[in-house]
LONUNU-324985 format. One line per 3 residues: number of its first residue (from 0); their letters; for each residue x, y, z of C-alpha. Coordinates in pm, 1 decimal. Example, Ala and Ser with C-alpha at 12.3 -4.5 7.8 and 13.67 -1.06 7.14 Angstrom:
0) AS) 1230.0:-450.0:780.0 | 1367.0:-106.0:714.0
REM end
This chain:
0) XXX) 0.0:0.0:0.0 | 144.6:355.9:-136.7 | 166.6:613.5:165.4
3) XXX) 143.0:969.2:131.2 | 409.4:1119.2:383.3 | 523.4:1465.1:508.1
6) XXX) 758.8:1533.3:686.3 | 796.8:1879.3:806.5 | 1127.4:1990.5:996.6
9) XXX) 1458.6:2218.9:937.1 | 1805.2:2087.6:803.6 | 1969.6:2142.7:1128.5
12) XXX) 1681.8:1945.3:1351.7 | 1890.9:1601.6:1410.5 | 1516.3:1425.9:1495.7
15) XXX) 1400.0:1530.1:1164.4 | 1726.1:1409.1:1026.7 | 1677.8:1076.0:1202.3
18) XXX) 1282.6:1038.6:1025.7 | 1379.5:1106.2:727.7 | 1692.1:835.3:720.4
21) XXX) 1438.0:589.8:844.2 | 1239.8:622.8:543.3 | 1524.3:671.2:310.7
24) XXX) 1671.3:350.0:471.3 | 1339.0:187.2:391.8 | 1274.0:278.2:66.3
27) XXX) 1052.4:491.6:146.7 | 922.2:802.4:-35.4 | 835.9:1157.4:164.3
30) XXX) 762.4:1520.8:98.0 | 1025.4:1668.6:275.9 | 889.6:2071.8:379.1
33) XXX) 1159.7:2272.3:544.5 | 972.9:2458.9:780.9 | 1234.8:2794.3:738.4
36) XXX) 1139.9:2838.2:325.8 | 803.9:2712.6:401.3 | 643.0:2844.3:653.7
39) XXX) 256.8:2861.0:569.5 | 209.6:2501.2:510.9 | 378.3:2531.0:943.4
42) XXX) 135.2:2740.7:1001.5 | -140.6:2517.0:891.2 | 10.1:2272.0:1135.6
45) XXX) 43.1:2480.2:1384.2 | -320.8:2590.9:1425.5 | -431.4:2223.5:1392.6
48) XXX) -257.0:2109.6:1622.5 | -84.3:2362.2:1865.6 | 286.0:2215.0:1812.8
51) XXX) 563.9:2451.2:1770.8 | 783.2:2153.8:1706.3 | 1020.5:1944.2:1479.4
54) XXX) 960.0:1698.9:1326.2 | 619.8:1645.9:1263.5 | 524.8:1356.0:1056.7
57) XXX) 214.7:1339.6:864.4 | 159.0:942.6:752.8 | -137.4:952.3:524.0
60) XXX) -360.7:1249.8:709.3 | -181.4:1131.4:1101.9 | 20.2:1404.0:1278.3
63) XXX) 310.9:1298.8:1538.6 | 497.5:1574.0:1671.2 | 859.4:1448.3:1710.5
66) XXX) 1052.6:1144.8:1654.8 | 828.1:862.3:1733.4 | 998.4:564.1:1548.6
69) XXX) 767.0:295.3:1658.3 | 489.9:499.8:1567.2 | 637.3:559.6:1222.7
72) XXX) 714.6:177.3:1231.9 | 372.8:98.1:1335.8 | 182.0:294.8:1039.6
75) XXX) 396.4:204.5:738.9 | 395.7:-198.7:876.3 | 778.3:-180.6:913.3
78) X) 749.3:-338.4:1280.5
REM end
């Protein structure tokens, strides 16, 4: 089953940095937003949600807020 995945961080967040090698390492494809050059789509997540932090991972319409690799496990059947 095709996901569709965001995740939205900054270049120097190592937790975002850590997501996005677990899907790379997985074959797994992402839209990566950097949160600096893109800051409506933030914005967005920000008044859903409240967080003000980095990485959040959106796995086909789910928000987590940080680096939650069983979650991300868990969701894309990698566990």
């Amino acid at each position: 089953m095709a996901h569709t995945i965001k995740v939205y961080g900054t270049s120097t967040c190592p937790w975002c940095t850590k997501a996005k090698r677990l899907l790379d390492e997985n074959n797994i494809s992402y839209e990566d937003i950097d949160i600096i050059s893109n800051k409506k789509e933030f914005e967005i997540i920000i008044n859903e949600t409240g967080w003000m932090t980095v990485p959040v991972i959106d796995i086909d319409g789910e928000l987590a807020a940080g680096f939650n690799e069983k979650w991300i496990k868990q969701k894309l059947e990698l566990a």
